[in-house]
N, C-alpha and C positions, 0 to 999 in steps of 0.2 A: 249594193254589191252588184258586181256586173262581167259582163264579157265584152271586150272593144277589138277594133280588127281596123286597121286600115290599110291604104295604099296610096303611093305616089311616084307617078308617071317623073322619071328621071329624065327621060329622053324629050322633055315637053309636051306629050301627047295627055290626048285623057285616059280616063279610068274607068275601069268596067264593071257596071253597077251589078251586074250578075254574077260574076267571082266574087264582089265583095260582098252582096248580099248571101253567096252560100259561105261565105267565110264565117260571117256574122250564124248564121241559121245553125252552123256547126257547136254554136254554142248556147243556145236556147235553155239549155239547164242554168244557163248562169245567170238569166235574167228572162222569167218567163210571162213576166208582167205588160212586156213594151219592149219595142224595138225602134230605133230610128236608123237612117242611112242619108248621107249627105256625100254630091258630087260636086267639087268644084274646080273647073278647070283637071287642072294637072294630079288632085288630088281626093283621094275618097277618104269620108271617117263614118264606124259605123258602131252601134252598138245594142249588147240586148240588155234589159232593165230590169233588175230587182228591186223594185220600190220602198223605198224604207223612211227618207226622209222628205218633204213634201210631195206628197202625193201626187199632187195633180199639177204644178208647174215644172216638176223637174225633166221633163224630156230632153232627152240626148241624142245628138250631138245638138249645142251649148253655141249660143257668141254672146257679141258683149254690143253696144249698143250700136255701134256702126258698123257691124258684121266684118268685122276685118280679122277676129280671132274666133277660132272657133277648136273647143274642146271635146272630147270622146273619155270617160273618166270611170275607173272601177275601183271602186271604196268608200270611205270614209275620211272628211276632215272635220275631226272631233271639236274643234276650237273655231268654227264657222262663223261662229253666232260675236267673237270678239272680235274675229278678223272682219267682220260685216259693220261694225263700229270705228276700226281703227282704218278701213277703205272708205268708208261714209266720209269721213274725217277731212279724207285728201279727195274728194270731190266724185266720185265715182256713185253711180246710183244704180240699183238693185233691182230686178225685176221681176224676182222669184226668190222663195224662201229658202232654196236648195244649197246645201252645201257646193256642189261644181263651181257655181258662181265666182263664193271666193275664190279658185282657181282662177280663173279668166281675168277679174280686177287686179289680183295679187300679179299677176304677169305684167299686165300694162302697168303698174304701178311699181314693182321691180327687177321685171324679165327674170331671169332664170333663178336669181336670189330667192324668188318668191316661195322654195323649195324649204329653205330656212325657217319660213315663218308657220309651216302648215306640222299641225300636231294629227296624226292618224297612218293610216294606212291606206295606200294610192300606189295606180299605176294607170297613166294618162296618157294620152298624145294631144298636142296641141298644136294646131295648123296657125302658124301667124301668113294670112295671106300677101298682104304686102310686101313682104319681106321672103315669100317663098319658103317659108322657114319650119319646120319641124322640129319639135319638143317632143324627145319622150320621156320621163322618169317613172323610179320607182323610189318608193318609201324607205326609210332608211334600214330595217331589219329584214325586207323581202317580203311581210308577209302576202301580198298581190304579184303575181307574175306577170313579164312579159317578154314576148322573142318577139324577133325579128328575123330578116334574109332579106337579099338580093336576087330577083330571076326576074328575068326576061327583061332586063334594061329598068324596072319597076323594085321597090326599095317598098316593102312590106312588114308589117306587126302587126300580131296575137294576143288575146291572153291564153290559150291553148293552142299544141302541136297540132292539132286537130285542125283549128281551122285554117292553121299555118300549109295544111294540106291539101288544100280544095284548091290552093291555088298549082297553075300546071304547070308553071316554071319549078316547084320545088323538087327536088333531087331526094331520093331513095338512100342515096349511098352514106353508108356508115360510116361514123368518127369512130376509130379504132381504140383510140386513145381516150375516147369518152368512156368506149367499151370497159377497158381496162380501168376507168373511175369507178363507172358502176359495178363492175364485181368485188373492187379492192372495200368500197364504204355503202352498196346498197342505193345510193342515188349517184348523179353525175352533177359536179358543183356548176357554176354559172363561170365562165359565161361559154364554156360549150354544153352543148346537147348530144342525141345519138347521132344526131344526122347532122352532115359534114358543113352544110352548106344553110344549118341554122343556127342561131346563137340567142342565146337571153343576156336580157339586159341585167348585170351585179345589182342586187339591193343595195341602197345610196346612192346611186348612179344617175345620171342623166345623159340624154343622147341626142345631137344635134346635130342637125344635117341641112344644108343651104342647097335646096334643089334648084334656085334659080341658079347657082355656077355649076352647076352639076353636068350639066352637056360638056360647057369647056373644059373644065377641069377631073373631069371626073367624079362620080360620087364617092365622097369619105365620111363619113360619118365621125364624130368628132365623142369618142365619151370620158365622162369625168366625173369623181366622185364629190360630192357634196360633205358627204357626214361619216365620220368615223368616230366607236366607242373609246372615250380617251379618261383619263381617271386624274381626277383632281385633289389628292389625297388631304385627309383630314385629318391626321397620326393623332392627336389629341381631343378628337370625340369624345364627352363622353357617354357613355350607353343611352343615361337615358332620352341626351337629346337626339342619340342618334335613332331611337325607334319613333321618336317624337316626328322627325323631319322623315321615316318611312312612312309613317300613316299618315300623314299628311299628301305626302306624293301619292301613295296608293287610293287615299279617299277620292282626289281628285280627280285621276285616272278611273277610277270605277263611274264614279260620276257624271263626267264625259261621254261616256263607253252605256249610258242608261237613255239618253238624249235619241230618241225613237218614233213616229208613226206606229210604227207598229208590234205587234206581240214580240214580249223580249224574254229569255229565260237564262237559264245555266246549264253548263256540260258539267256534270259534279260527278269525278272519279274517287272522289273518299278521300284523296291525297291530299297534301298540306297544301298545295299552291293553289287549287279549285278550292278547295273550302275556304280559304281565307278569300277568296272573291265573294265567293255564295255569302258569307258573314257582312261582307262592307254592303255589297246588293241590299241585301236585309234591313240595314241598318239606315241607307238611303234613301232607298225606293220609297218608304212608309207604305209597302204592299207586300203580301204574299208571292214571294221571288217562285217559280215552276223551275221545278230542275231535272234533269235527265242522265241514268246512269244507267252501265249495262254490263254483263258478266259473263263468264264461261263455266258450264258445268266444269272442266276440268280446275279452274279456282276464280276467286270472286273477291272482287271489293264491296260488292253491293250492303253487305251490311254495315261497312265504314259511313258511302257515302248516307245510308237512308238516315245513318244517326246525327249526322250534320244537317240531314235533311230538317228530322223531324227535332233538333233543337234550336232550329229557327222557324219551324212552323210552316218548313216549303210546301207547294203545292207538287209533289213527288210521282213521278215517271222512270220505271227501271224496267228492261228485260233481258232474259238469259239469251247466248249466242250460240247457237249449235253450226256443228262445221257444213256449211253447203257449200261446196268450194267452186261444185261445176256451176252455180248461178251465178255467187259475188265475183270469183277469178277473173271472168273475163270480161265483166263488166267493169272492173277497176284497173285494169290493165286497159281498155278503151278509154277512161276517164282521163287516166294518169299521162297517155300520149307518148310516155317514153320509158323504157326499164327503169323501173322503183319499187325495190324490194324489202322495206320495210315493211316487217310485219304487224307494227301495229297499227298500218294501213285498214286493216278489216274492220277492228273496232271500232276507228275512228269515222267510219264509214257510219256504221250501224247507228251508234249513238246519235253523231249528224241525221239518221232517216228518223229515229225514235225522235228528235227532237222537233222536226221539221213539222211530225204531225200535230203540234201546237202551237210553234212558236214561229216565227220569220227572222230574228236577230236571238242568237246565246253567247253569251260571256263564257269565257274558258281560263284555265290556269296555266297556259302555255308560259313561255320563258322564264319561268320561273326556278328550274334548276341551271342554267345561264348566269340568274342575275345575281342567286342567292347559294350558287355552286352545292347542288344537290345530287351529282353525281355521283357515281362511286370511284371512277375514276380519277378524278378533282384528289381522294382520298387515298384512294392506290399510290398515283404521282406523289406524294409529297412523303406516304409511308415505304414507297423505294428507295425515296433517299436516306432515310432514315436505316434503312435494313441492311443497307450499303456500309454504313458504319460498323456491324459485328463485324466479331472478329471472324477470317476468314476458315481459319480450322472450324471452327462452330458451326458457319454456312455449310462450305462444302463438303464438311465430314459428318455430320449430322442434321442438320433443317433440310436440305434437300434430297438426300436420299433417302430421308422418311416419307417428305412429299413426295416424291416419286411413285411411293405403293398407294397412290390414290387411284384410284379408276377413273380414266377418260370415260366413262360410259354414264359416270354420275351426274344427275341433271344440271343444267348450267348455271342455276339459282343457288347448287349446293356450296355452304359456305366453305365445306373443305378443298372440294375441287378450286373453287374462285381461289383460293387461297395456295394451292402449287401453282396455277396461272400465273398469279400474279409471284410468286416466289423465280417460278422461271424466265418471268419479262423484268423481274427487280434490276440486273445484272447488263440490259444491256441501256446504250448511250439514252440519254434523256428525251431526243424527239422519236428515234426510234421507236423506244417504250410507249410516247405517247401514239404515236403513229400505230401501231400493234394497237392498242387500243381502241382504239376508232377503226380500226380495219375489221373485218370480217373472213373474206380469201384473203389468208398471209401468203408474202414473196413465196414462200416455199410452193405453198399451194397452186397458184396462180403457174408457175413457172413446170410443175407438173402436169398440170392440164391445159396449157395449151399446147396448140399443135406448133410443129416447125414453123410453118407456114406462117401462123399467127406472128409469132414470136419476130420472123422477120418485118413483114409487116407494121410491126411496133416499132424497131428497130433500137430496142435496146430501151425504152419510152419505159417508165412503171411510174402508176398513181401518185406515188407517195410523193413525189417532186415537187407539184404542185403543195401539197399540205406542206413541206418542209417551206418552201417558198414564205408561208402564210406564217407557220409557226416565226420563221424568224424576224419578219416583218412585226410583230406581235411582240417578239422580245426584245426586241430597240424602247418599244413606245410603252411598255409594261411597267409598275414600282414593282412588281415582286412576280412571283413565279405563278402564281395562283392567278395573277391580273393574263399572265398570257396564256393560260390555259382555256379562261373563259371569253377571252379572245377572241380566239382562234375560232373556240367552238359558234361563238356569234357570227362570225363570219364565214360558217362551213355549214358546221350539222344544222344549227340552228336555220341558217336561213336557205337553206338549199334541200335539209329533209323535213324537217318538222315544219315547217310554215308551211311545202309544198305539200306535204299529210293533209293540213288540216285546210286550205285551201281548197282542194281538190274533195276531199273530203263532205267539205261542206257543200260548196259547188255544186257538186253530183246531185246535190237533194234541196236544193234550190234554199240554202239558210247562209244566212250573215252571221261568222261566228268573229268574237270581237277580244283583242286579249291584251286588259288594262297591265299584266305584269312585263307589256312588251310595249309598253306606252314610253319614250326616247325618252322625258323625264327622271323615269322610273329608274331607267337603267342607268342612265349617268350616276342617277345619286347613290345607288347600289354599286356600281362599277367601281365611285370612286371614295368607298367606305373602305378601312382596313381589312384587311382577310381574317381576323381573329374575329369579325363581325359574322364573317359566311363559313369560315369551318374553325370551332373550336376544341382542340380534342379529338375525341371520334366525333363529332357532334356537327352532322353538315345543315346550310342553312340555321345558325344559331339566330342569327338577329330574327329571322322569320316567324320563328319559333317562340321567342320571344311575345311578340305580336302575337301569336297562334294562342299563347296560353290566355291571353284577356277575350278570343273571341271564341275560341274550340272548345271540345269536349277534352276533357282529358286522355280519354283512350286514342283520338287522335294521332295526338303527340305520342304518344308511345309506339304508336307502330310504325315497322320498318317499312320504307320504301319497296315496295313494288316495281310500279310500271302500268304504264297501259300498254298491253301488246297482246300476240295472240299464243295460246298453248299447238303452235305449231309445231314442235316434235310430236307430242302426239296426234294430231291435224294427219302429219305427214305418213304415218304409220299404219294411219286409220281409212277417214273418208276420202282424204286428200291423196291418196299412194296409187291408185292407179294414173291419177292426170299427172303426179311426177314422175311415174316412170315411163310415161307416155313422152315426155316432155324432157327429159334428161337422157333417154338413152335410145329412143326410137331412133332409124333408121335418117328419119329428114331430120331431126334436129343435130346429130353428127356430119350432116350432108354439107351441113353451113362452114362447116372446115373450124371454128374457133378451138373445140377443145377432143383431148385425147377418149378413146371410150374407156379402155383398164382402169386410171384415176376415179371414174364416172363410179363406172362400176364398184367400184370399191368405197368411194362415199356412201351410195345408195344402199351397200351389204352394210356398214356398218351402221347405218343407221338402224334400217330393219333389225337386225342382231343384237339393236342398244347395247353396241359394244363401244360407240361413240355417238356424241348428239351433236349429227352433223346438219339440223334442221335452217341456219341461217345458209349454209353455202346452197341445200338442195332448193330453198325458197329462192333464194334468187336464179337459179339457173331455171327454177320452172317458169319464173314470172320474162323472163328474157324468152324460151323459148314461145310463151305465148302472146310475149310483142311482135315478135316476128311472122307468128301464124295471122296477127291480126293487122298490122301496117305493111309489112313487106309480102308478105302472101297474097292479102286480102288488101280492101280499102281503107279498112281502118273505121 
């Protein structure tokens, strides 16, 4: 795992090994093992090194025998060692044990195709010199990031904003309309960012750019997507081959995903999708698997996960989370590089630091309410439709104005409030609904607190445009409604919040975290299972579960989902309340003209007064005001 940074002189000149060494240096959490920098001609590639799979040949940046290609690479390509047999095959010879390799032979061997044949997770630039040519991709679900930009006549990429800033051509100035992303869903999807004048490259994608016509014609950069999740339906499954052909994918996947140099463990939250990794680990490895979990006074999985722990014998790490918000805030707001206000950002931090002090690589249970539709919304959407059928006297003369006497003020876990929520969002149109969903500031809100100014500025623009875009993109290519739900969310939450969580996350504390339920196999063959497979009933994740019962504890399965995230209402009431209201209603952070103060104000009373738990809109506006105290203010 790694950090890459390059640059390439458009105008034919060279490249300035001092920008790109602080580019590169900006990211030394991400690879604190080894650094390399390479200058050639018109073009720089640089990288920092987390050492995981040969040790001692793999240095980066990478060529290939006659130095004509040369690669810069962060991740893993889990299938190396076949793809090192079936390149052997076609005449190519090897010179290091390293995964990158494959990259380099697979190129000369298929150009840009080579993208198809690589199983893991990657985000690479690849210099073909001959040809003046520039390759960027990223992996097909995002979990490795990478931006780009344009300045000073030079055509540059990152895996962090961060180092995307050391260079001096980068521009300050904010995307507005990113703006309006990140308060509508808590992250900004790809391929814009906050800032105007940078862009990330879409998970699946690739980016090419011909810097030798680049003086004549202009630099364009050309991108395209390689891979999309598409469902190849099997309507006459039956069950049991169908859990037959999941453990089979998941064995393999895990198995993969154990292929290490160095100390490997697990991030084990107690939930169904980390414990069924921690089980196959177990089962493979023929070693005592180390696993790491962590908790909050205010509530705790820790005794789910210990009991998965200790019925496979793990060698077990857990500790409780107390709120320091003035230490972790600003140092994960630094990390992060741009507003991301997920809050179960903290955890995912912590656990990553608990883990790091043993291990170098941990398997996680990521994608796995994605593939196996373990949402609750997944269940909400399909029980609207259904609610939609009572009779109308029934609904609006008695179901709703009962729900109505429910108190906003009730935690947002409680299942009666969930339950007028969702009685209130049953009624309107079907993406809306979904859209409300995934949102955090609704229209309403949104449309209250910003200022005149803003509002012009936008010019009539709102977030939800884009997700509508996606949702219907999604329901052309879907067999059923449930297929474009999970979609969607593949190609939004998934790969724009949660990857960059646990990326960053990890990152930060210098660990390879590695997640076989996001392995492309995996989800194809899950994608393109029946839905009575992934919700039966009330019953989300059945096929999973299925599987859960031959390798879990029983108590397991019985308990309800959770979450990893943080008890920020109380956080915010608590330790957390002075740096929020420092940060939502001071003087400079109104100064920035975005939002109105009365609105403000009255969020922040209502929360205080737990007359409403308004704890996701106040986290994001604290974690925005303190990117700006620290990019736009400060250096960053």
């Amino acid at each position: 795992m790694c950090g890459i940074a390059g640059i390439v002189n458009l105008q034919g000149g060279g490249v300035s090994a001092d920008i790109l060494r602080r580019m590169n240096n900006r990211m030394r959490h991400r690879g604190p093992d080894d650094e390399g920098l390479l200058v050639n001609g018109c073009a720089g590639l640089s990288q920092r090194r987390l050492s995981i799979i040969d040790l001692s040949s793999g240095h980066q940046p990478m060529t290939n025998e006659d130095r004509s290609v040369w690669v810069t690479f962060n991740g893993e390509i889990y299938n190396f060692q076949q793809l090192r047999v079936l390149l052997e095959g076609h005449g190519h010879r090897f010179l290091t044990n390293s995964d990158t390799e494959s990259i380099l032979h697979g190129y000369e061997q298929w150009g840009v195709d080579c993208l198809r044949h690589f199983r893991g997770m990657f985000a690479f630039a690849l210099w073909d010199e001959p040809g003046k040519t520039l390759l960027l991709a990223r992996d097909r679900v995002g979990k490795k990031p990478l931006f780009y930009a344009q300045a000073d006549g030079q055509f540059l990429f990152a895996s962090e904003m961060q180092a995307m800033l050391q260079h001096p051509g980068i521009s300050k100035q904010i995307d507005l309309e990113a703006l309006d992303h990140f308060l509508t869903y808590e992250y900004i999807p790809a391929p814009k960012t906050i800032l105007k004048q940078v862009r990330k490259l879409p998970a699946a994608h690739f980016l090419t750019l011909d810097a030798g016509k680049s003086r004549a014609s202009g630099a364009v950069p050309r991108i395209e997507r390689y891979w999309r999740l598409e469902a190849k339906p099997q309507a006459n499954l039956r069950e049991e081959d169908a859990v037959e052909g999941l453990l089979e994918v998941l064995r393999e996947a895990v198995r993969l995903r154990l292929i290490s140099d160095v100390p490997l463990g697990a991030l084990l939250s107690g939930g169904m999708d980390s414990s069924v990794v921690v089980a196959l680990m177990s089962q493979l490895s023929g070693a005592k698997v180390k696993t790491f979990s962590i908790g909050f006074e205010e509530y705790s999985e820790l005794p789910h996960a210990r009991a998965v722990a200790e019925h496979y014998g793990a060698d077990h790490h857990e500790m409780v989370v107390r709120p320091n918000a003035l230490e972790v805030l600003p140092k994960l707001v630094c990390h992060y590089g741009e507003p991301f206000a997920d809050p179960s950002a903290v955890p995912a931090y912590y656990v990553a630091k608990l883990a790091r002090q043993h291990v170098t690589v941990a398997l996680n249970g990521d994608g796995g309410d994605e593939s196996f539709a373990g949402y609750d919304q997944y269940e909400k959407s399909l029980l609207a439709d259904r609610y939609l059928r009572v009779p109308t006297l029934l609904r609006q003369g008695v179901i709703e104005p009962l729900s109505a006497l429910i108190p906003d003020s009730w935690p947002q876990h409680n299942p009666l409030r969930r339950a007028k929520h969702q009685l209130r969002e049953a009624g309107r149109p079907r993406f809306e609904r979904y859209s409300r969903l995934m949102g955090h500031l609704t229209p309403e809100l949104r449309k209250e607190l910003y200022t005149p100014d803003l509002k012009h500025r936008l010019n009539g623009y709102h977030a939800e445009s884009w997700l509508k875009v996606l949702f219907e993109q999604r329901r052309e290519r879907a067999s059923d409604l449930l297929g474009t739900y999970l979609g969607v969310d593949v190609e939004s939450y998934l790969a724009d919040d949660l990857l960059v969580k646990m990326d960053i996350a990890s990152m930060a504390n210098s660990l390879e975290a590695r997640s076989p339920l996001l392995d492309h196999c995996v989800m194809e063959y899950c994608y393109s299972l029946p839905s009575h497979y992934k919700i039966r009933g009330r019953v989300r994740k059945y096929l999973l579960k299925v599987i859960g019962k031959k390798l879990l504890p029983a108590a397991i399965l019985r308990r309800p989902k959770q979450g990893f995230s943080l008890p920020a209402a109380a956080w915010l009431r608590g330790e957390v309340r002075p740096l929020m209201e420092d940060c939502v209603l001071s003087e400079r952070s109104l100064a920035r003209g975005y939002f109105r103060r009365q609105p403000l104000e009255r969020l922040v009373n209502e929360h205080l007064e737990r007359s409403r738990d308004n704890s996701r809109e106040l986290w994001a506006l604290t974690w925005l005001e303190l990117w700006h105290r620290t990019f736009i203010d400060g250096n960053g």
